[in-house]
C-alpha positions as CSV (number, residue, x, y, z in Angstrom):
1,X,0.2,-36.5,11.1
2,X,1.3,-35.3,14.5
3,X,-0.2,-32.9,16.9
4,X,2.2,-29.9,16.1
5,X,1.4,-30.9,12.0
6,X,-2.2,-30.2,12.6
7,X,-1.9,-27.0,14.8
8,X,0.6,-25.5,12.2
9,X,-2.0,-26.5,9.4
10,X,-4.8,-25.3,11.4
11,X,-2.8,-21.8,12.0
12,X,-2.2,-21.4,8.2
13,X,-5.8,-21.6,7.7
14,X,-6.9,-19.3,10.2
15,X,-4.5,-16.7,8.9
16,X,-5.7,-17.7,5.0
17,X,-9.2,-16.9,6.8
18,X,-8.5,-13.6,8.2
19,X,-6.2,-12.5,5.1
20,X,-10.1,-13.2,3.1
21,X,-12.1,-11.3,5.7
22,X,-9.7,-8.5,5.4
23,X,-10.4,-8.4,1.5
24,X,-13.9,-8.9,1.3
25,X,-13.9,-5.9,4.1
26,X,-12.0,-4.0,1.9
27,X,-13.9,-4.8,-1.4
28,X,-17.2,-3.9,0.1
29,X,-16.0,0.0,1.7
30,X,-14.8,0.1,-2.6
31,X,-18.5,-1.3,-3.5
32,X,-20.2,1.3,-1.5
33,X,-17.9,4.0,-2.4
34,X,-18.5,3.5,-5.9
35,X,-22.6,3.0,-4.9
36,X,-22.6,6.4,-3.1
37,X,-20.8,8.2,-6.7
38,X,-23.6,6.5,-8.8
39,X,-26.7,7.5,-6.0
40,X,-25.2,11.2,-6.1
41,X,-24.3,11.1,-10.0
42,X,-28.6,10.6,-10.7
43,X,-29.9,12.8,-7.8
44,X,-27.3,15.4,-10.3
45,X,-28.8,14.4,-13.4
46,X,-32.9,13.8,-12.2
C-alpha cells in the first residue's frame, strides 16, 4: 500500500470519527432533554 493509500484511508477514518462524535453529541443534548421532561414531570406530580 502506498503512502497516498494510507493518508486517504487514514482521512476516511478521521472523518468516520468526527461523523460519530457529531452523533453521540447530538444523542446526549436528546438524552438530557428528555431527562429534564421526566425531572420536571415528578417535581409536577410529588
Amino acid at each position: 500500500m502506498s503512502n497516498t493509500e494510507k493518508i486517504a484511508n487514514a482521512k476516511k477514518r478521521i472523518d468516520e470519527l468526527e461523523r460519530l462524535i457529531k452523533y453521540w453529541n447530538d444523542s446526549e443534548r436528546d438524552d438530557a432533554k428528555i431527562l429534564n421532561f421526566n425531572i420536571n414531570t415528578l417535581n409536577k406530580v410529588a
